[in-house]
BAKOL-552547 format. One line per field, with one value per residue (C-alpha): x, y, z; residue number from 1; residue in three letters. Coordinates in pm, 1 decimal, decimal comma, padded with zeros to 6 digits. Layout:
// BAKOL-552547
c1	[X/...]
c2	[Y/...]
c3	[Z/...]
k	[NUM/...]
r	[ALA/...]
This chain:
// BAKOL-552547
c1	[-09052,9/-08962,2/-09188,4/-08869,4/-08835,1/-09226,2/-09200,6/-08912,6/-09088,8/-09415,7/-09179,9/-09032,7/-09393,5/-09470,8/-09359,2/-09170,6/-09271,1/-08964,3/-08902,9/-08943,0/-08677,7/-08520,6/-08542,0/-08181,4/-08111,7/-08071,1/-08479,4/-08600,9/-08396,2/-08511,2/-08884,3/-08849,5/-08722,6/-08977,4/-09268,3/-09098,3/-09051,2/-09339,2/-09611,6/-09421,8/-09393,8/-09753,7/-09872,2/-09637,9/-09737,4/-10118,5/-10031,2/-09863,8/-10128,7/-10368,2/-10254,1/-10282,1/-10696,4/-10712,3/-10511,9/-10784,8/-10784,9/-11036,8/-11164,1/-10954,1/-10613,9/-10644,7/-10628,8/-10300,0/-10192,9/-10281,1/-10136,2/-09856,1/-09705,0/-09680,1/-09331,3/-09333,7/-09414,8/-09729,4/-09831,2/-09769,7/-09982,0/-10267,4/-10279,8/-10385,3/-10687,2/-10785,4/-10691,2/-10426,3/-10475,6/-10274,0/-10036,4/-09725,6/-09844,2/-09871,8/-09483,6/-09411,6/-09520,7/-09377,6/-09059,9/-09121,9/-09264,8/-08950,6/-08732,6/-08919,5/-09123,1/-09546,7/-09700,0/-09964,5/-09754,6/-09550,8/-09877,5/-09987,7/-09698,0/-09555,9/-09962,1/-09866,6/-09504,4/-09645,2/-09859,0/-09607,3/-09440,9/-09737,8/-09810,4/-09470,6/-09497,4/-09844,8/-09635,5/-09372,6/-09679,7/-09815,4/-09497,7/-09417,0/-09766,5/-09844,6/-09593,5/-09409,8/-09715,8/-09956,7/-09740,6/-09695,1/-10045,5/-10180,2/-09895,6/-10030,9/-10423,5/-10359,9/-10294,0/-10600,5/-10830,8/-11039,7/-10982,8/-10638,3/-10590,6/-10822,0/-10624,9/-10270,1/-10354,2/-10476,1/-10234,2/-10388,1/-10281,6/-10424,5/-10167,8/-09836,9/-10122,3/-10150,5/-09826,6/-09697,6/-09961,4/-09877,4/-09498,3/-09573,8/-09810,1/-09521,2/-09304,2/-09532,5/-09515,8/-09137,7/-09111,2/-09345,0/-09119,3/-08832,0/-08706,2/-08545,7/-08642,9/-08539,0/-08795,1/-09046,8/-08924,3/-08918,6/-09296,5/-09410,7/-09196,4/-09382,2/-09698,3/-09694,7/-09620,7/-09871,4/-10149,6/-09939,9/-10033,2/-10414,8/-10565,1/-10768,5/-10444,4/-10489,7/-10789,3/-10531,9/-10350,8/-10607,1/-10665,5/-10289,9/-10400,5/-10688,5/-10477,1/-10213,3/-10503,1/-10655,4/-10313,2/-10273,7/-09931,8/-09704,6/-09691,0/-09412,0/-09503,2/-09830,6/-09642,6/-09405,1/-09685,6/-09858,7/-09524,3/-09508,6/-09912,4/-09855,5/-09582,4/-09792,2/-10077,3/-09867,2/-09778,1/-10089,1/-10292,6/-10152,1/-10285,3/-10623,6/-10671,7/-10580,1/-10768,4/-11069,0/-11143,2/-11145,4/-11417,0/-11650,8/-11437,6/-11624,4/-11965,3/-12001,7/-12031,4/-12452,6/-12397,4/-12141,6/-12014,5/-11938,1/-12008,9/-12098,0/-11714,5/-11655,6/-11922,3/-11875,0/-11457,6/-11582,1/-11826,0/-11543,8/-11230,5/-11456,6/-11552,3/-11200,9/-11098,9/-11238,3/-10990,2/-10710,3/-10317,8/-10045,2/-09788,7/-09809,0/-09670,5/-09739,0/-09932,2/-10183,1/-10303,4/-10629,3/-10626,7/-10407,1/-10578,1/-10961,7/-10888,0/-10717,0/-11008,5/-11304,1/-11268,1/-11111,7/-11422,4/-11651,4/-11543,4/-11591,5/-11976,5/-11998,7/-11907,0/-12158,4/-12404,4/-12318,7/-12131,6/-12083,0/-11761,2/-11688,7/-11589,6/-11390,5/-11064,2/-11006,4/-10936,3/-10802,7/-10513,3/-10804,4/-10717,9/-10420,2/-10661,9/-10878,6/-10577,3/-10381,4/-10690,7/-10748,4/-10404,5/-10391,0/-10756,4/-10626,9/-10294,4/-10480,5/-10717,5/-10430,3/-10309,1/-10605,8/-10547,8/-10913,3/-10979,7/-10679,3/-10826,3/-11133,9/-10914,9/-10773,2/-11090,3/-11223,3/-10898,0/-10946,8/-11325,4/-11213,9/-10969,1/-11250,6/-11478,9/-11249,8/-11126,7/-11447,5/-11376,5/-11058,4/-11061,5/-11347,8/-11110,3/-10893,8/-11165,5/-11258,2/-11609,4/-11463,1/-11434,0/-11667,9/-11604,5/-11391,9/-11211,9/-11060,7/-11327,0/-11508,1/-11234,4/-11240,7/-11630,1/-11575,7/-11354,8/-11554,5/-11864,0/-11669,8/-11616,8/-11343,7/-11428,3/-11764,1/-11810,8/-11756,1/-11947,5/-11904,9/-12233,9/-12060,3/-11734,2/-11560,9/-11610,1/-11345,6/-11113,6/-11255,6/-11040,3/-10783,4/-10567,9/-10552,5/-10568,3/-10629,9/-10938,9/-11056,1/-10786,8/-11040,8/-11288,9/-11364,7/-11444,5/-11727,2/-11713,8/-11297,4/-11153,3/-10873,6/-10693,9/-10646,9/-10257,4/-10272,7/-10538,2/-10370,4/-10682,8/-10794,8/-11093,9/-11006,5/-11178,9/-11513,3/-11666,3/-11967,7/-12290,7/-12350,4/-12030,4/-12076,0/-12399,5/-12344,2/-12031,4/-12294,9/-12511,1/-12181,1/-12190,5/-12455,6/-12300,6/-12224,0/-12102,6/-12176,4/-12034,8/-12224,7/-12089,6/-12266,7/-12364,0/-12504,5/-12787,1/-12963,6/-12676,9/-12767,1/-12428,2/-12508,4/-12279,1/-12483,2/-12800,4/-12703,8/-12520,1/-12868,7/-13101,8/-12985,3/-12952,1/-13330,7/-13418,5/-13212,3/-13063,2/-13202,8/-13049,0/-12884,6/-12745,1/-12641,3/-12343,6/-12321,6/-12012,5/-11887,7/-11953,6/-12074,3/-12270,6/-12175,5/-12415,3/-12405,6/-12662,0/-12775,2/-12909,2/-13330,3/-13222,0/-13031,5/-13260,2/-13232,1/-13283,4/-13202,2/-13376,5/-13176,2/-12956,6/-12882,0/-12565,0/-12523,2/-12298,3/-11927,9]
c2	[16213,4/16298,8/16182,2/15956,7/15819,7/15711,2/15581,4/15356,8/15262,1/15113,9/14948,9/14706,1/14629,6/14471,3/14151,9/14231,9/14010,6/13814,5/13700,5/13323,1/13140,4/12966,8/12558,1/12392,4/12170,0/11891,7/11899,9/11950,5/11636,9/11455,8/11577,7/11497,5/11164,0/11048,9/11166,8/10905,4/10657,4/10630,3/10607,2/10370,3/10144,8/10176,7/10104,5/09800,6/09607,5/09703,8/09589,3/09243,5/09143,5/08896,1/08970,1/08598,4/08645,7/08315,0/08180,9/08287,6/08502,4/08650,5/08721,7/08991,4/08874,1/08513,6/08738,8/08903,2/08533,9/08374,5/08659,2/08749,5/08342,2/08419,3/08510,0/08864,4/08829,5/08597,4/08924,9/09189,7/08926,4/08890,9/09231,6/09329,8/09105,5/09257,3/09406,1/09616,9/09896,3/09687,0/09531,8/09750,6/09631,8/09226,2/09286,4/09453,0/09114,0/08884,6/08991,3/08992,4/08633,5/08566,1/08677,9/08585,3/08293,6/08335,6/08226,7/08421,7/08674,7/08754,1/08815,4/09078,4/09211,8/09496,7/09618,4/09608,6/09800,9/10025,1/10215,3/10189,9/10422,7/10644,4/10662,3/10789,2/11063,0/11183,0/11238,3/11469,7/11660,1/11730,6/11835,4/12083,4/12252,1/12241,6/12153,9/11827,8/11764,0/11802,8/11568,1/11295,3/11301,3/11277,6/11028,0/10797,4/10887,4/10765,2/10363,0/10369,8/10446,1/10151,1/10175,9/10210,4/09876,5/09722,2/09801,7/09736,4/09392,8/09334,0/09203,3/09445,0/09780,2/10003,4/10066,4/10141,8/10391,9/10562,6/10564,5/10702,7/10940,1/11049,2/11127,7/11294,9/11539,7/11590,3/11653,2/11938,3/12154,0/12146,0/12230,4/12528,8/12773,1/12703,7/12704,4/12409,9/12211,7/11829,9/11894,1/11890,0/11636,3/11428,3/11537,4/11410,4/11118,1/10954,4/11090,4/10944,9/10627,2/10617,9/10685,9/10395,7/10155,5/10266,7/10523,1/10679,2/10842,7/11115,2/11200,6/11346,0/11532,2/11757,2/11842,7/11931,4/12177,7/12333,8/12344,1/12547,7/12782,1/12803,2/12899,4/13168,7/13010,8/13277,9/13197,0/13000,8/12771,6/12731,8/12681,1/12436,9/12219,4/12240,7/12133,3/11825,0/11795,6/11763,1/11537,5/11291,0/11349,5/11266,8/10906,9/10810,9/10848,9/10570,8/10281,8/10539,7/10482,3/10109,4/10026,4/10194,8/09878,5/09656,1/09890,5/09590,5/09514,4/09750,5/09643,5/09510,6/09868,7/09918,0/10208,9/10346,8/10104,9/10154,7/10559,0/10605,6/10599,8/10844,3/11076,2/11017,6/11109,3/11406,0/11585,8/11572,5/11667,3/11955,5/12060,0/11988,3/12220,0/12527,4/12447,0/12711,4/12582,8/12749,5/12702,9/12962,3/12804,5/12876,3/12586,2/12584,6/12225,9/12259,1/12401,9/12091,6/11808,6/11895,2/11890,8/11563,9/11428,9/11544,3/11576,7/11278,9/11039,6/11350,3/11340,6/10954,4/11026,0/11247,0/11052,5/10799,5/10970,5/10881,4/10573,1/10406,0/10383,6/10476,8/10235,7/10301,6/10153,6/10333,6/10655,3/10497,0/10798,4/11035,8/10936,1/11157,7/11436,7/11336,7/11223,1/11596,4/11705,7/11545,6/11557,7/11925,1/11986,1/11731,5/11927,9/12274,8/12118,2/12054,7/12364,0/12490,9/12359,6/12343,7/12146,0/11943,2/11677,4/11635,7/11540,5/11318,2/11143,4/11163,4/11027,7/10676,2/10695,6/10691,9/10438,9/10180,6/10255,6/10136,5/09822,7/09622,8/09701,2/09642,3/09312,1/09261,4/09322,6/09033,5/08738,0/08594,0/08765,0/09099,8/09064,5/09027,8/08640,0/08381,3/08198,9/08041,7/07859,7/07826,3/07588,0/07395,6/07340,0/07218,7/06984,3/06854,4/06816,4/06674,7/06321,6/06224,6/06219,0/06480,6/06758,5/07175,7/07373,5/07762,1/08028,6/08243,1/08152,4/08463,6/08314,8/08023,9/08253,9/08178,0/07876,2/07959,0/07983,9/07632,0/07393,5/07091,5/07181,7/07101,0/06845,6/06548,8/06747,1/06767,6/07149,5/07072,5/07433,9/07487,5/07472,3/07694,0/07727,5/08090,4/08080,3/07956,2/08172,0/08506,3/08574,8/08550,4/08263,5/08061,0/08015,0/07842,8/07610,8/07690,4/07663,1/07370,8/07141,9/07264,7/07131,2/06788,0/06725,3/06815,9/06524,1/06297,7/06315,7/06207,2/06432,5/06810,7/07031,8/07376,4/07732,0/08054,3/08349,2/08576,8/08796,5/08540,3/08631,9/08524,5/08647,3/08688,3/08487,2/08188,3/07937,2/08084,6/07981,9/07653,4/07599,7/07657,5/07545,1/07182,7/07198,9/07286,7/07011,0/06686,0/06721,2/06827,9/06971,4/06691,8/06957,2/07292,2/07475,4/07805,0/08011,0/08379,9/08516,5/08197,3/07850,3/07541,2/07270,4/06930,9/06848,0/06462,2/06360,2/06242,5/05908,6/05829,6/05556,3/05645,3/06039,1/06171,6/06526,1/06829,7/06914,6/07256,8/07333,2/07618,4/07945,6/07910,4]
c3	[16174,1/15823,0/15501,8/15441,0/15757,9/15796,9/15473,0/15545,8/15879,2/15664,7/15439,2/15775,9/15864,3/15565,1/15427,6/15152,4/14791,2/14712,8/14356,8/14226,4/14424,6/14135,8/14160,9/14100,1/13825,2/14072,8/14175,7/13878,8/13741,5/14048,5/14002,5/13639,0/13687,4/13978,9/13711,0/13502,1/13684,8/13929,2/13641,8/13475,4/13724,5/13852,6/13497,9/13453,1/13787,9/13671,8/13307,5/13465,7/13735,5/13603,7/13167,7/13120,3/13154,6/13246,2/12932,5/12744,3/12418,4/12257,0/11854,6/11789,6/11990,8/11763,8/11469,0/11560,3/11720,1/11363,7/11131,8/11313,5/11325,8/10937,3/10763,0/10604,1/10294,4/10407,2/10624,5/10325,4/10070,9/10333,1/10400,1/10032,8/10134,1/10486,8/10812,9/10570,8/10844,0/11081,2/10888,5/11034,1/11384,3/11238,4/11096,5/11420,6/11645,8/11414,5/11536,9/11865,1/11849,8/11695,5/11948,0/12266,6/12126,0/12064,1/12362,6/12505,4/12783,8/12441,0/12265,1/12553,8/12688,9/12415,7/12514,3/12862,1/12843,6/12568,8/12835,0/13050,1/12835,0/12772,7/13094,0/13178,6/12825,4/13026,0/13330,5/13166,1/12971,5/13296,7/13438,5/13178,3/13174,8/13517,8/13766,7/13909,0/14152,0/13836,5/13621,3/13882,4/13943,4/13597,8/13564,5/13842,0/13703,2/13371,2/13441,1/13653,0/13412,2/13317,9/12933,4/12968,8/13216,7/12932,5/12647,2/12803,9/12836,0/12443,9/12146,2/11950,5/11835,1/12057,7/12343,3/12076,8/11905,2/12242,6/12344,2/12032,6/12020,0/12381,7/12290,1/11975,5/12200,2/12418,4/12162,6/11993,9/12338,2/12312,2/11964,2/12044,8/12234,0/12041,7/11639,8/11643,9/11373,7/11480,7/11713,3/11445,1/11258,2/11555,5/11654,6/11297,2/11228,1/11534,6/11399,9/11108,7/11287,2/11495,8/11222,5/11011,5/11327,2/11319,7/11100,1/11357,3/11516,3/11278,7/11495,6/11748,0/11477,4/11422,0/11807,8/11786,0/11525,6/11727,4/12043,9/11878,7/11705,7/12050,1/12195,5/11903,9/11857,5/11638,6/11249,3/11251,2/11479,0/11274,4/10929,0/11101,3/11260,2/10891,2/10742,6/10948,0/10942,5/10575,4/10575,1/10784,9/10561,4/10247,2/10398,7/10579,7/10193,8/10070,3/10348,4/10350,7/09947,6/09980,2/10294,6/10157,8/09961,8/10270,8/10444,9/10493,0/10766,9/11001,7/10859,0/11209,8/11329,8/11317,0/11626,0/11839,3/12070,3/12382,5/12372,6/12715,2/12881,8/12637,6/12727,8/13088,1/13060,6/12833,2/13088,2/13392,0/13133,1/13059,7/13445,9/13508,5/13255,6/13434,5/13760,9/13742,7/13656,7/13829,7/13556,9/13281,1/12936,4/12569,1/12555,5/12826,9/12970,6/12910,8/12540,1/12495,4/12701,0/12575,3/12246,2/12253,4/12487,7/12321,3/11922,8/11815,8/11987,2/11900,4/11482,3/11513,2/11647,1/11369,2/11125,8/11226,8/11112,4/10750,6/10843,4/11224,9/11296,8/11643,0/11872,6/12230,4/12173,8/11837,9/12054,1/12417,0/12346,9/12424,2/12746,0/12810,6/12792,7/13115,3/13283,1/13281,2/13349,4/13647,6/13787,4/13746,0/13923,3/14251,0/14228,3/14245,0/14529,3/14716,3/14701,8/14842,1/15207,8/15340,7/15052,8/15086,5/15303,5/15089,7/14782,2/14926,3/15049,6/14744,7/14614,9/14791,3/14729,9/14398,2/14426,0/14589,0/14296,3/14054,8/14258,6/14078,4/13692,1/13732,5/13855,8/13630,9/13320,3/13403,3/13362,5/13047,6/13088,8/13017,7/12655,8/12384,8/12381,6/12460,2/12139,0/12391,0/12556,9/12201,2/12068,6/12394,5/12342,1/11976,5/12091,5/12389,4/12142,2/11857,6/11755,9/11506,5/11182,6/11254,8/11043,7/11140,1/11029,3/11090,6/11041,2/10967,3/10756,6/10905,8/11250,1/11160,7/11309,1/11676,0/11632,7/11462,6/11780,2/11888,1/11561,4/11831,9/11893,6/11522,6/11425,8/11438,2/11235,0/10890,0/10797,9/10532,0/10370,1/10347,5/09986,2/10079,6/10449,0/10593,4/10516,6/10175,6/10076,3/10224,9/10442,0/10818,0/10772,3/10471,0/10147,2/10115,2/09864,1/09620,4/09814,5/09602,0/09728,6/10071,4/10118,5/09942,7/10142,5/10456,2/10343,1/10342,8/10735,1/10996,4/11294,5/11199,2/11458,0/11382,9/11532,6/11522,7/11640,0/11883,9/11569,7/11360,0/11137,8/10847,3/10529,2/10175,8/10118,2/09910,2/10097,4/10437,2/10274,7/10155,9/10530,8/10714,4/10459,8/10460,9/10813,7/10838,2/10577,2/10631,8/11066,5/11360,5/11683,8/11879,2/12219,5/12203,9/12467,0/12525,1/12531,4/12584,1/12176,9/12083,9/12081,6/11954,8/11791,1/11746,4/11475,0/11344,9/11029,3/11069,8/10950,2/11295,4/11451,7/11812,4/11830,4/12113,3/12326,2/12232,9/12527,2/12626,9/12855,1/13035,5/12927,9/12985,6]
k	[1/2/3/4/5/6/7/8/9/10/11/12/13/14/15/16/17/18/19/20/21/22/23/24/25/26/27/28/29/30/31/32/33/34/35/36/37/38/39/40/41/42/43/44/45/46/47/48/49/50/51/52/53/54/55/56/57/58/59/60/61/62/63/64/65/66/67/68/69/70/71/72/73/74/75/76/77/78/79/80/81/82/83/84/85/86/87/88/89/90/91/92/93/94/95/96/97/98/99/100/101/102/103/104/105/106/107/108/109/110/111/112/113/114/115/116/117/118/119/120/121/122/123/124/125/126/127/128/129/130/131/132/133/134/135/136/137/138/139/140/141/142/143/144/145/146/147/148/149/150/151/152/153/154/155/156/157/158/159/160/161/162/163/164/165/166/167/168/169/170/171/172/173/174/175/176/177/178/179/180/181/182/183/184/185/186/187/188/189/190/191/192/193/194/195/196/197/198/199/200/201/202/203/204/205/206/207/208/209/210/211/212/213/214/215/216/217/218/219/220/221/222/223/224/225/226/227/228/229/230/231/232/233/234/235/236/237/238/239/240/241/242/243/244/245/246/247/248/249/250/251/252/253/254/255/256/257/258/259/260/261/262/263/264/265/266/267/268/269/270/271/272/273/274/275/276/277/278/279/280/281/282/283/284/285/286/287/288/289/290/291/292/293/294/295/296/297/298/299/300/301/302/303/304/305/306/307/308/309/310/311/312/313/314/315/316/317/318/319/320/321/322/323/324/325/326/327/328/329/330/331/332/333/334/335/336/337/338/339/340/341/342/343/344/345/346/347/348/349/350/351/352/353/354/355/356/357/358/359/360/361/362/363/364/365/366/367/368/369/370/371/372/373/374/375/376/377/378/379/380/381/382/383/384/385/386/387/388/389/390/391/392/393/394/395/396/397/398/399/400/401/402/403/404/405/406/407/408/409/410/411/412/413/414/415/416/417/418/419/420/421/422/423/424/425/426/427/428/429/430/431/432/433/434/435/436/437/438/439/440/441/442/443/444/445/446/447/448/449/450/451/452/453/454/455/456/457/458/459/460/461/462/463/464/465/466/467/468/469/470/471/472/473/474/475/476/477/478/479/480/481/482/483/484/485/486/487/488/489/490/491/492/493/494/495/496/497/498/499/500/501/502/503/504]
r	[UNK/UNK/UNK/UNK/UNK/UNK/UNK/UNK/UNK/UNK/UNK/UNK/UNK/UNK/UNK/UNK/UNK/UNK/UNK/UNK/UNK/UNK/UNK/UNK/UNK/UNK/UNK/UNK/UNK/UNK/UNK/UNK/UNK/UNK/UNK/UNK/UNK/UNK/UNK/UNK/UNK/UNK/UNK/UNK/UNK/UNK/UNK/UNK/UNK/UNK/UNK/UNK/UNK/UNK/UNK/UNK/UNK/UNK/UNK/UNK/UNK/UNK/UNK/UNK/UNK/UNK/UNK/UNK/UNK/UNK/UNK/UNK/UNK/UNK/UNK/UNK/UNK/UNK/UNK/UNK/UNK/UNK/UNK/UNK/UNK/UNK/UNK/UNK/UNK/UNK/UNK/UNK/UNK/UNK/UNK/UNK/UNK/UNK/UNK/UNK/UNK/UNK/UNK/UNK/UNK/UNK/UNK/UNK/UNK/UNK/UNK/UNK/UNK/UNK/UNK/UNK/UNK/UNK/UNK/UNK/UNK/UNK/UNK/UNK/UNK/UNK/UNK/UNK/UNK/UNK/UNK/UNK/UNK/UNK/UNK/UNK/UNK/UNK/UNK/UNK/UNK/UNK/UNK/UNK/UNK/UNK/UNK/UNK/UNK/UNK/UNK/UNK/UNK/UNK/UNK/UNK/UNK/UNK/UNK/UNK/UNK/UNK/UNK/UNK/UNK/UNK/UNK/UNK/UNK/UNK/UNK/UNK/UNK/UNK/UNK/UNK/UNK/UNK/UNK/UNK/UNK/UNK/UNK/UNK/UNK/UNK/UNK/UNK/UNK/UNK/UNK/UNK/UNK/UNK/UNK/UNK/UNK/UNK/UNK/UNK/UNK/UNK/UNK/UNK/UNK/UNK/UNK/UNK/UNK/UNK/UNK/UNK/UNK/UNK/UNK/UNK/UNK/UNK/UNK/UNK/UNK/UNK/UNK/UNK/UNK/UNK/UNK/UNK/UNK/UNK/UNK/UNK/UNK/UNK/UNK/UNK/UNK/UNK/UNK/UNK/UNK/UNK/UNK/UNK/UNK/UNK/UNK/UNK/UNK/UNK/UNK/UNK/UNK/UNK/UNK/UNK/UNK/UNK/UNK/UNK/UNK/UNK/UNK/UNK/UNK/UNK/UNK/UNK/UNK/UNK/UNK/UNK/UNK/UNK/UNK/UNK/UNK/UNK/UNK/UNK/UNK/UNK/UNK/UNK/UNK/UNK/UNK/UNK/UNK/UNK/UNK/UNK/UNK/UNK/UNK/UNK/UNK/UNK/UNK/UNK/UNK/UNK/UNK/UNK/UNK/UNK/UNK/UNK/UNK/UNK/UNK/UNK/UNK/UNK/UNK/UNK/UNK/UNK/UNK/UNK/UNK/UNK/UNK/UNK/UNK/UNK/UNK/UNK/UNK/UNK/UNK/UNK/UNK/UNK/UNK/UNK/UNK/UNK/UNK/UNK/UNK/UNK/UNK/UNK/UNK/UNK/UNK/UNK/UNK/UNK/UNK/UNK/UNK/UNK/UNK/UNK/UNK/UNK/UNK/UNK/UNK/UNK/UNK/UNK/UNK/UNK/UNK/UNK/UNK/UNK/UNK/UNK/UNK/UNK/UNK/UNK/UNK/UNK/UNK/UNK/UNK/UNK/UNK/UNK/UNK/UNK/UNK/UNK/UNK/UNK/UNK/UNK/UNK/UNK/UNK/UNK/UNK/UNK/UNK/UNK/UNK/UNK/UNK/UNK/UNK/UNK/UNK/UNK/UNK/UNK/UNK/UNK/UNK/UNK/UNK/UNK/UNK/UNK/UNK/UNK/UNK/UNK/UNK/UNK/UNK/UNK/UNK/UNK/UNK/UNK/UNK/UNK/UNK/UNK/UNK/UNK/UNK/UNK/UNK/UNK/UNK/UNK/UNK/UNK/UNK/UNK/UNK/UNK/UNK/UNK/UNK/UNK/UNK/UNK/UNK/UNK/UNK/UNK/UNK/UNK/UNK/UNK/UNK/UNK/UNK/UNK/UNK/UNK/UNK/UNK/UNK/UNK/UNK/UNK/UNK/UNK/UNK/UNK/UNK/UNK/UNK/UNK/UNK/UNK/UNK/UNK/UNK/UNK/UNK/UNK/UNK/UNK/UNK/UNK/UNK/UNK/UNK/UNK/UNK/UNK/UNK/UNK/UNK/UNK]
């Protein structure tokens, strides 16, 4: 046998390496559209199942609630008082009260549908950078995630931050292969959105920067991203030099809160991280996901060192990080077909664990306290024509949701109602007229939040030093955030024991 012919033979008797089948149009639009679709619909019936909490709000919702019940111009002339950094997001649920009415499902809802969406932008992201399994995966991960189910059920900010945060990511992995320059336009118009909704967004700007430094993305890529980095620089410094004067708001900050689901997420994004990903692109997942996990939450802990300020929900879009990170290490598992079955165990395991918190989130219980069930106790204890008195002022807003609850009661320390005033608690008297218009009244009842402390504030000292000196504690009830008490002037002749009710 000639050299030829044995070479030919050797050839047959092995399997020869065929090229990349190519995958028609038709699958990858059908791929595409079920790593749409199946996220968003997961996240929706998560977002829907149990978002009335009971019919209870809590602090932070009865802010939006109050503010966002005000016409436009009310909204612009309160925020040049306070909460300034959300006024795009009060404007933005004023119109959607006005168009679907402001109950409570109205009030949660955009949350809820705003995930949705980000859930379904997480999806594509994982699609592109690691494959349809990897992108339906991460997809489906992402609406389990505890802070995620939290946050889509909150009239707050927080889930249009993430969402627009999520599609701006997206939209910077496009824009990298090619020149066009919509693309980038596009990537920092919702950018600059996002950080108009919350500051903090412009955390995840600058992991956007170190994932394309990581990626050693060519020059023009850089000076494109910089051109629209600067552009959403230019118009975030506006609400950053006029919200600077409302920084007492976060006063309330004395240490991170609620740090440890951020480290936790942190340390399994960055095991994940080391799992191989098929797909090849010019942005790899992981140089995009850790970034996006790990600095924003990790700047926040730095900056805490000068001045707390971190707190979870100001970077819930760190979330799409651990989510493509985990879809793409179960996707490579599976791939791996002894390991296979394991993932899949570990899947459901998985799924059990989280079966508690999340029906946890959905009670009153999961929030930092109830206004809800606050106004309901102020009513119960009050009497018409009994005083209110609230220790703190600021904690007026815990029933600002419901004005039944305090219609029969006089507030003793109001000159000015939250509306009128362009603020979120009202105006109060000198510490001199509050406390005489106390003595005018032989039942006070009296709100203190679940933070209430001794204040410098001269209307706080006159509030609790006539209390001290001319009532006494007639029963006390205790409430998620809160405790309401009914106080008595010494001169009532038939004193009764002070009662103390158990927590709501």
């Amino acid at each position: 046998m000639s050299l030829d012919e044995r070479a030919l033979a050797v050839a047959r008797t092995v399997s020869p390496v065929s090229p990349p089948v190519p995958v028609p149009r038709q699958s990858r639009s059908r791929a595409g559209a079920i790593v749409v679709i199946a996220p968003l619909a997961l996240t929706i019936v998560l977002g829907l199942w149990g978002i009335r909490r009971e019919n209870t709000m809590w602090g932070d919702e009865t802010v939006t609630y109050q503010i966002a019940h005000r016409d436009l111009s009310q909204i612009w002339h309160t925020a040049q008082h306070v909460d300034l950094v959300h006024a795009l997001y009060y404007a933005v649920m004023h119109e959607v009260f006005g168009l679907f009415g402001g109950g409570l499902l109205t009030l949660r809802l955009p949350s809820a549908l705003a995930m949705a969406v980000a859930a379904s932008g997480v999806g594509l992201l994982g699609l592109r950078l690691a494959g349809p399994r990897a992108g339906l995966l991460a997809g489906l991960v992402f609406p389990l995630l505890p802070q995620v189910q939290k946050y889509a059920q909150e009239g707050r900010s927080y889930a249009m931050v993430c969402a627009l945060v999520t599609w701006a990511t997206y939209a910077l992995v496009v824009s990298v292969p090619r020149r066009t320059r919509w693309r980038w336009a596009v990537y920092g118009a919702t950018m600059l959105l996002a950080c108009l909704l919350h500051e903090f967004a412009v955390l995840a700007l600058v992991a956007h920067g170190v994932t394309l430094v990581v990626s050693r993305a060519p020059r023009r890529v850089l000076r494109a991203w910089g051109v629209a980095a600067a552009g959403v620089v230019a118009g975030l410094v506006p609400l950053v030099i006029r919200s600077a004067g409302q920084s007492e708001q976060v006063s309330w900050i004395d240490s991170p809160v609620r740090v440890d689901y951020f480290l936790v997420v942190a340390v399994v994004g960055l095991a994940c991280a080391r799992v191989p990903v098929e797909v090849r692109r010019p942005v790899r997942l992981s140089t995009l996901a850790v970034p996006i996990l790990v600095l924003p939450g990790l700047l926040l802990l730095i900056a805490s060192l000068v001045k707390p300020l971190f707190v979870d929900r100001y970077v819930v879009f760190s979330n799409i990080g651990i989510a493509l990170l985990l879809g793409a290490s179960m996707d490579h598992l599976h791939r791996q077909q002894r390991s296979s079955r394991y993932v899949w165990i570990a899947a459901v395991a998985a799924l059990a664990v989280l079966v508690p918190p999340s029906l946890s989130l959905r009670t009153p219980q999961s929030r930092s306290d109830d206004a809800t069930a606050i106004g309901a106790a102020v009513r119960e204890e009050g009497r018409p024509g009994d005083g209110l008195l609230f220790v703190s002022g600021r904690h007026r807003i815990l029933t600002a949701a419901n004005p039944e609850d305090t219609r029969v009661l006089t507030d003793l320390a109001l000159a000015r109602d939250p509306v009128s005033s362009h603020t979120l608690a009202g105006v109060e008297l000198p510490a001199q007229e509050i406390a005489a218009r106390m003595l005018g009244f032989d039942r006070i009842v009296v709100v203190r939040g679940r933070d209430a402390h001794s204040s410098a504030n001269a209307q706080e000292k006159a509030k609790t030093s006539t209390l001290r000196r001319h009532f006494r504690e007639y029963g006390t009830t205790h409430v998620k955030g809160a405790r309401i008490t009914v106080y008595v002037r010494n001169h009532d002749p038939s004193p009764k024991p002070v009662l103390e009710k158990a927590s709501r």
